[in-house]
N, C-alpha and C positions, 0 to 999 in steps of 0.2 A: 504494500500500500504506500501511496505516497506520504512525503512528509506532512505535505498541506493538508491531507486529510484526515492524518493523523492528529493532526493539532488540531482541527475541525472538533473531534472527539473528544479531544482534551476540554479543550473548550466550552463546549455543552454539557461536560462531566461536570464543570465548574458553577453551573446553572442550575444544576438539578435539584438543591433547594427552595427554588422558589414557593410552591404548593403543594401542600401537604392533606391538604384538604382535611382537617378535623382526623385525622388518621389517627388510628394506636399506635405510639413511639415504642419501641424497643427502650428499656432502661441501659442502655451504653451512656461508658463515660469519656472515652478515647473517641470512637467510631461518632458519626455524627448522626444521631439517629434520625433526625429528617432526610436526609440522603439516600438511610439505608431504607425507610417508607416509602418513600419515592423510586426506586429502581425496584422493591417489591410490586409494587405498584404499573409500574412499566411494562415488567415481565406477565403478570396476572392479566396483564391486558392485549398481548399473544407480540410484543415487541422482539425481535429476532436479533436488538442491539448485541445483545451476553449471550447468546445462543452457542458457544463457542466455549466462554466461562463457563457457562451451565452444565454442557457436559461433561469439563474438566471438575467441574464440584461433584456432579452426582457419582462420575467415577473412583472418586477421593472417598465420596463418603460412604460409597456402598464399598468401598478395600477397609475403610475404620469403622465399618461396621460388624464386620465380617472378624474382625480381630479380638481375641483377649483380652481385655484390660487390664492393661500393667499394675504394678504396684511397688511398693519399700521393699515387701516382704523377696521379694524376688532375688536378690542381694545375695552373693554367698559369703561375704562378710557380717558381721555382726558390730555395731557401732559400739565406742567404751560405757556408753549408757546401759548396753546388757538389752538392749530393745533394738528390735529390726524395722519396728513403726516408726523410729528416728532416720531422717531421711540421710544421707551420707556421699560423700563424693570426694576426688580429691586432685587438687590442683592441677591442672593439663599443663605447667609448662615446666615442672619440676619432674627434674632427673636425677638417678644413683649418682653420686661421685666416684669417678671411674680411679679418684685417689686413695679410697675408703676399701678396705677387705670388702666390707658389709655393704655397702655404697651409701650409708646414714653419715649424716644426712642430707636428705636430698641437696642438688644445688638446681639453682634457675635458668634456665635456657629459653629467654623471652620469645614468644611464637611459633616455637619448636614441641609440637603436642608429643608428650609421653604416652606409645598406643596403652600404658599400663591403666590407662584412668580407663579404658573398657570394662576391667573386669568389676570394677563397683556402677552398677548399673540404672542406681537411683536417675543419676542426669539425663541420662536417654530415657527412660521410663517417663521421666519427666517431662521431656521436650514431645515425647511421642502424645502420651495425657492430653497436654495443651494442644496440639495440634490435632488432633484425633476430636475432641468439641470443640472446636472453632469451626473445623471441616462441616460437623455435624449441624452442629447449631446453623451455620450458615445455611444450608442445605433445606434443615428443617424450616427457615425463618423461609427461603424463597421457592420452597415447592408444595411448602404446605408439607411434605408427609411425615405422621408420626414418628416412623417408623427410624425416622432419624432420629428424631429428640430422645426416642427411646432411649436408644444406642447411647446418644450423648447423654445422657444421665445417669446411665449403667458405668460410665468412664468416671462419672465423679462421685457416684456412690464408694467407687472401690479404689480410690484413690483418697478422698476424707472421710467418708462416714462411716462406711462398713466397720466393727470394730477387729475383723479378723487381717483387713489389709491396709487400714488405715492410717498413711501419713501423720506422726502428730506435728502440732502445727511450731517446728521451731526449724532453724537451720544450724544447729549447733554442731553439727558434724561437717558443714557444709567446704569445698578445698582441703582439705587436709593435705602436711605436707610429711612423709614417712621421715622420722627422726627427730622431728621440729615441732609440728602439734598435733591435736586431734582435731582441730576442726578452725579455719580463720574465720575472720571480715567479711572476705570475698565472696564468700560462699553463699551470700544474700544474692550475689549476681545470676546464681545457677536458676531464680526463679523471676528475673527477669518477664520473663513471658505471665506472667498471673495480668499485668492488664490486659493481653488477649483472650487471657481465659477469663475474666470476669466480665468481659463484654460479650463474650461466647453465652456465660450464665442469664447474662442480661436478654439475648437474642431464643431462649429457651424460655423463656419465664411465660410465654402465650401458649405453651403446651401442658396438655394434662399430663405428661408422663414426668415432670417436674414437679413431685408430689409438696403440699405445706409441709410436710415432716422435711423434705432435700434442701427446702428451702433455710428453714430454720435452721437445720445443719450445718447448713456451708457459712452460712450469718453467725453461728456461733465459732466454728471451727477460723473462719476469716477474725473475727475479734478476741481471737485467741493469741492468733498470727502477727496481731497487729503490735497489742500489747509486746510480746517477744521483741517485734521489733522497737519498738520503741523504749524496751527498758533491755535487752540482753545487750550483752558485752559484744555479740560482734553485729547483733543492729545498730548499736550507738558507736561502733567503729567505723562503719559502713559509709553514715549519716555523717562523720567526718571527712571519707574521701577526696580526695580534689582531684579526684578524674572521673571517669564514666560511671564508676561504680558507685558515686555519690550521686549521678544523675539518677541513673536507674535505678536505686535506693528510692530517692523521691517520687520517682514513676509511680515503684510499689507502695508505697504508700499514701499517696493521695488516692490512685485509685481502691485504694481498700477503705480509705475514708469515705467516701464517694458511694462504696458497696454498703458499706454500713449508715449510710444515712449523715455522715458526719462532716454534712457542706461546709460549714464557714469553720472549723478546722483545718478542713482542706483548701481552702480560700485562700487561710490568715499564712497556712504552709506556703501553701505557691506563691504567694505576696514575696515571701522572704528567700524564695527561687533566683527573684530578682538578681541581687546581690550576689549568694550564696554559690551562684553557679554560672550564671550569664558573666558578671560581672570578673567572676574569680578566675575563670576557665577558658577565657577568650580576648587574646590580645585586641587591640585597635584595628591591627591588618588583619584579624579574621581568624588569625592561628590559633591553633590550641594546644599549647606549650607539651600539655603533661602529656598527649596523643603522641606527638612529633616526636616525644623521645622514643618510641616501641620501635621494633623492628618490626612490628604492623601498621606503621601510622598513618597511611591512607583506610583502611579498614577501620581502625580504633577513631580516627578522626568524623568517618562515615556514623559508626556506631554510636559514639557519645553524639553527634549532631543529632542522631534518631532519638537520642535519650532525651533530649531536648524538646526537640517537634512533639512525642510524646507528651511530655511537660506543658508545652505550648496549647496543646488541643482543649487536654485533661483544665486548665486553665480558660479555655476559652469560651466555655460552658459554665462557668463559673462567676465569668466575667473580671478573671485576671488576665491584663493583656500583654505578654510574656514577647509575642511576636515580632510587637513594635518596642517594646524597651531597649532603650542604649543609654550608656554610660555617658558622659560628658567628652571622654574620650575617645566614642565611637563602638566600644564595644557592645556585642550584639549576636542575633541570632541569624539573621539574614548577613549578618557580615562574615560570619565563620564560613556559610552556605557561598560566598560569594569567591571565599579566599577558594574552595576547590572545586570553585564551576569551570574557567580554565579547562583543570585535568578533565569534570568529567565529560566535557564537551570535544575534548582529544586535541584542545591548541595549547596544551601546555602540556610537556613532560613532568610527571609527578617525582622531585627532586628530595627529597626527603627519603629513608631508608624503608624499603616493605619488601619483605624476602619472599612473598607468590602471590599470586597473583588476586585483583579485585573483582570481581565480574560487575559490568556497567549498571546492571540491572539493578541490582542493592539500591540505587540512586532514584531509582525512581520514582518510587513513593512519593520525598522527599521534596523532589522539582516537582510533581505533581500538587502537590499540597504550598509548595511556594508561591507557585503560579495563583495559586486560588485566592495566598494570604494578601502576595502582594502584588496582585493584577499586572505581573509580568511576565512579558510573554518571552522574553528573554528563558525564564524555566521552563516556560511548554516547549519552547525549541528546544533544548536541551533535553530533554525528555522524550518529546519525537524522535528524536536520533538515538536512541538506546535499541541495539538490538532487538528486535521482537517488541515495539513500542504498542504496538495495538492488542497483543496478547495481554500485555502487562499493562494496559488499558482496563483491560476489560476487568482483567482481576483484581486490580488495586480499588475497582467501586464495589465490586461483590465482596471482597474481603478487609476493605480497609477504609471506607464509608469517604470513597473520596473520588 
């Protein structure tokens, strides 16, 4: 497809809030849920725009349907707590010391994954979990059938409430490094993904298979989660930060605020967003210092920016406006986004250290949602020219309310 047409797309993606007509919103706090009513609404009315995404979601969701659901228990480790309902994982960049007999303890090899973090299997279970009702939920929100919601609610029975498989709600085992600790800070990172799932929870809430008992469960089991973070020793590390892991820290807990009904706490948080991370974490020219030093820094640069945007949405329904804040000296959220539009647009060499490779796509989102913030079309171009740009069109409105 051409570019012009693709930007065409982009374009009218941007519009698609307009009428909503009295419609039942989805309780999403990321996802914009007049969007996601509205492209429900399109589809229900025999519109052949996502007919493309559609099949990619139902084929997604009838494979996570079709599946197991994971859990803790799954683990052939046993965490120092003496409990396998403690969720557990441990640090992907930490390696034996090849000076050491025993190779304890570990040492650091920045972006160099240890394939040993396989064999504790919480993380993937995890990322599978979240992904596995997102699929669902979405599915179930735009085809109507149950039979998804089912499924996605069978995934978060047996991942929080069930008491035989049930996750409890801390990360105190979460990175662990062999010889150094049982469990860091970082380890709040691994659940990164919970505002996708509890906008997934949100896109489930119009089905009877999301019984009042699931509800209230995952409402208490989340204000259990929260608490943790907000008093244990590696949430209150976390929440320290000054890199991505302080962003997406805040992600998750605003949006758990949000879950639990706890607006103008969430509010008074993101207010102080401002400062705490916009301001702390992003030079005048756009850079972001603590990224630049990884030997992933185009990735990690990409990722804190999405921890951001995140930040900026979760805000934006709130009526914290994250997106247009700048410092006196420039610093900002669209100036970070601006420092590697450049690279992602292919007239600049990306001159900083990243040892494999980015794929363009990660970016899109991102200029998609720029374009919208800041009615430049300078992002939709940039976004049109992404490999597979109408693919990744279609999917970022069906999955990402945008």
């Amino acid at each position: 497809m051409k570019v012009y047409t693709i930007m065409v797309c982009i374009a009218a993606s941007l519009l698609i809030v307009a009428n909503v007509d009295g419609q039942d919103l989805p309780r999403t706090f990321k996802l914009d849920p007049k969007v996601l009513a509205n492209v429900k609404k399109e589809i229900q009315s025999g519109s052949a725009k996502y007919s493309d995404a559609l099949k990619d979601l139902k084929k997604n969701a009838e494979k996570a349907a079709k599946r197991v659901p994971p859990s803790v228990m799954e683990k052939g480790f046993t965490p120092p707590s003496g409990s396998k309902h403690d969720y557990m994982s441990m640090g992907k960049y930490w390696w034996p010391d090849p000076k050491k007999a025993n190779g304890l303890p570990y040492i650091r090899r920045d972006g160099r994954v240890n394939p040993e973090v396989k064999k504790i299997t919480d993380h993937d279970n995890g990322a599978i979990m979240i992904n596995a009702v997102a699929t669902l939920s979405a599915a179930y929100f735009y085809l109507g059938n149950e039979a998804y919601a089912a499924a996605g609610a069978k995934y978060l029975r047996v991942w929080f409430l069930d008491t035989a498989t049930c996750m409890n709600p801390n990360l105190n085992y979460g990175q662990s490094v062999p010889g150094r600790n049982d469990g860091r800070r970082d380890g709040v990172l691994d659940m990164h993904g919970f505002c996708e799932l509890i906008d997934a929870i949100g896109m489930l809430e119009g089905s009877t298979q999301l019984t009042a008992a699931d509800r209230q469960g995952l409402h208490s089991w989340f204000q259990q989660y929260l608490v943790w973070l907000q008093q244990s020793d590696n949430g209150k590390g976390e929440f320290k930060a000054a890199n991505n892991h302080g962003n997406w820290y805040d992600v998750q807990l605003a949006t758990v605020m949000r879950f639990l009904g706890k607006d103008e706490q969430a509010r008074t948080f993101l207010e102080g967003a401002k400062e705490r991370r916009i301001a702390a974490q992003i030079e005048p020219d756009g850079s972001q210092p603590k990224e630049l030093e990884r030997t992933r820094s185009l990735h990690y640069s990409l990722f804190n920016l999405e921890a951001m945007f995140t930040l900026a949405s979760i805000g934006e329904h709130l009526g914290v406006d994250l997106w247009h804040y700048q410092t006196g000296d420039g610093r900002s959220i669209r100036k970070a986004l601006d420092y590697l539009l450049p690279t992602l647009k292919g007239e600049k060499k990306w001159t900083h250290e990243q040892i494999d490779d980015v794929k363009p796509g990660v970016a899109y989102p991102l200029l998609v949602e720029a374009a919208r913030v800041y009615q430049d079309s300078h992002y939709a171009d940039a976004a049109s020219r992404i490999p597979d740009a109408l693919k990744l069109f279609q999917a970022s409105v069906l999955y990402s309310g945008q």
